[in-house]
C-alpha positions in Angstrom: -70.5 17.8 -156.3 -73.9 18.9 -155.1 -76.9 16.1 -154.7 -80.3 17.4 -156.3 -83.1 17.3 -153.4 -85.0 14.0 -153.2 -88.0 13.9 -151.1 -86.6 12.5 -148.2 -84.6 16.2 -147.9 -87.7 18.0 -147.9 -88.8 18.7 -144.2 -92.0 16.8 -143.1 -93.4 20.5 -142.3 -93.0 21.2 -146.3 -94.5 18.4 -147.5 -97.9 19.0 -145.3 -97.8 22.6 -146.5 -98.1 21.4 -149.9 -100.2 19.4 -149.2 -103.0 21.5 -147.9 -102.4 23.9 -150.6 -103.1 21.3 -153.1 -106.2 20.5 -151.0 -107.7 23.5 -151.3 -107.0 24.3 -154.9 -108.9 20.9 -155.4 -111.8 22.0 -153.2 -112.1 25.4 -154.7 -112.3 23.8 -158.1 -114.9 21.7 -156.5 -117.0 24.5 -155.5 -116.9 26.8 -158.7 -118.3 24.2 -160.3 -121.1 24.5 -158.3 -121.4 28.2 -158.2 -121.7 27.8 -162.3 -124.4 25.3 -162.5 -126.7 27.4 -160.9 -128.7 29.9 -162.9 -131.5 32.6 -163.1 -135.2 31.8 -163.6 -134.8 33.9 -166.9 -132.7 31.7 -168.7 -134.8 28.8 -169.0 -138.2 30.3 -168.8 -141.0 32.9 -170.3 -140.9 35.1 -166.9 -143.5 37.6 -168.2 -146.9 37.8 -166.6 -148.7 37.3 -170.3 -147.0 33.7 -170.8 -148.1 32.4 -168.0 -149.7 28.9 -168.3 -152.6 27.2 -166.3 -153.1 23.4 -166.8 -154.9 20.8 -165.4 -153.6 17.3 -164.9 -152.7 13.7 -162.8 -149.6 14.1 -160.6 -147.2 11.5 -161.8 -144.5 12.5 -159.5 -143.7 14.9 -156.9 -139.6 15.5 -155.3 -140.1 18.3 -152.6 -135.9 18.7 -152.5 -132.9 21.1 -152.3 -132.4 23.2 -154.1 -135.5 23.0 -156.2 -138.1 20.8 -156.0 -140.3 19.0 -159.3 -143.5 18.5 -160.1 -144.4 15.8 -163.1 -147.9 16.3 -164.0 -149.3 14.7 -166.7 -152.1 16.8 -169.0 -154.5 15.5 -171.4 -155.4 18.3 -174.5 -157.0 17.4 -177.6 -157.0 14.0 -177.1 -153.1 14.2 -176.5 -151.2 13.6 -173.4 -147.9 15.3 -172.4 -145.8 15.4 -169.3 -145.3 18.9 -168.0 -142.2 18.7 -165.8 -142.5 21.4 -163.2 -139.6 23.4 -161.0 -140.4 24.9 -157.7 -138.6 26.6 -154.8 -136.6 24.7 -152.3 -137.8 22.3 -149.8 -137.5 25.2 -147.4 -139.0 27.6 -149.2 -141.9 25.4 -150.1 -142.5 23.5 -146.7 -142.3 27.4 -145.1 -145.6 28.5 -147.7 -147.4 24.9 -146.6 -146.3 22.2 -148.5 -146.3 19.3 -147.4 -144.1 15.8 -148.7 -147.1 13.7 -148.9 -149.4 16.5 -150.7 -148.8 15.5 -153.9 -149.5 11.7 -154.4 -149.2 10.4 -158.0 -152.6 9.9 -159.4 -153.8 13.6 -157.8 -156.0 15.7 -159.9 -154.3 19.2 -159.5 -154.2 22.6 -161.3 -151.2 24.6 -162.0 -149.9 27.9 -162.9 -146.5 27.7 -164.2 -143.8 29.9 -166.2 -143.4 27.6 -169.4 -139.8 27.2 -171.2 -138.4 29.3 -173.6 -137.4 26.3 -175.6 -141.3 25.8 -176.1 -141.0 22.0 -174.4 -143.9 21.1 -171.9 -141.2 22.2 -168.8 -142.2 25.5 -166.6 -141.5 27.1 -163.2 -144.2 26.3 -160.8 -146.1 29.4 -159.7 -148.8 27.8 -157.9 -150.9 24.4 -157.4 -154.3 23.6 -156.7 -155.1 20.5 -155.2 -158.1 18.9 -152.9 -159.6 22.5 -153.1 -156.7 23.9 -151.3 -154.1 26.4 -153.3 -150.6 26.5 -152.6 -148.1 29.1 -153.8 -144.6 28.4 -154.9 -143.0 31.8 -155.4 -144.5 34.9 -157.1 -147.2 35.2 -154.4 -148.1 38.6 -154.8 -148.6 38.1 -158.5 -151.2 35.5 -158.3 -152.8 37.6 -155.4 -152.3 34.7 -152.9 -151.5 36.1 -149.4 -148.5 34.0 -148.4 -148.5 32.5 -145.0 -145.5 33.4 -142.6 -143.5 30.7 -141.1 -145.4 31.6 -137.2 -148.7 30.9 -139.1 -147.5 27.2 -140.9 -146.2 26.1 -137.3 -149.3 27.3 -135.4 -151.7 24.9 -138.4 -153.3 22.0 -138.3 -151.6 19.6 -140.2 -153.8 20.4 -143.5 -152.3 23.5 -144.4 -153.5 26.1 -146.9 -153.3 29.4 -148.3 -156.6 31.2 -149.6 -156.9 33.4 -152.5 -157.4 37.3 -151.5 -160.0 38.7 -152.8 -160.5 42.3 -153.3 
């Protein structure tokens, strides 16, 4: 009469290769979650050149983060006020073009370009800001006819950094 395995018949060098392997499938489930959250600019937003939207309004908040930043700005039309919540590129991306952490301070006047939503709500992809005089580009550069500075050019600067419209 045969015994059926019990655990303490398994060799130790089973168990820990069962154990990795469930490791892993855990991790990869971990990280395809991840690689479906993310999504294109297209899906959430008007990215056509006619739709784009310029407001003016009082930074409430500012998050320069990974992997997008936001920008809540709050806009005063027609004796109505509405917060316009704002995504940009990366902290990397941004902090490479000249932004700056402490640019952005709630209660600053700026002026935005932005992609709005498709869903019509007061929510857009930020193309550029104005603020203190100075504009700053997001992404879309070329589009806006702002000459983006390189990464040599932001390190070189003076700790006010800004990027100048091109004029033709």
């Amino acid at each position: 009469m045969s015994e059926s395995p019990t655990l303490m018949s398994y060799p130790l060098s089973m168990m820990f290769v069962k154990q990795i392997r469930n490791s892993f499938a855990l991790l990869l489930l971990g990280f395809s979650s991840l690689v479906v959250a993310h999504h294109a600019m297209e899906v959430h937003y008007l990215i056509d050149d006619e739709a784009i939207v310029v407001k003016e309004g009082i930074v409430k908040n500012f998050s320069l983060l990974d992997p997008h930043s936001y920008l809540v700005v709050t806009v005063e039309e027609e004796g109505e006020s509405s917060d316009w919540i704002l995504e940009g590129q990366s902290r990397v991306v941004l902090t490479r073009s000249g932004w700056r952490f402490d640019m952005l301070n709630p209660g600053a006047s700026v002026v935005f370009t932005a992609y709005p939503a498709r869903s019509g709500e007061t929510v857009g992809r930020i193309l550029s800001i104005e603020v203190d005089g100075e504009l700053y580009c997001s992404d879309r550069c070329d589009l806006l006819g702002i000459e983006k500075q390189e990464i040599s050019q932001v390190r070189e600067a003076s700790s006010v950094i800004a990027v100048s419209v091109v004029s033709d």
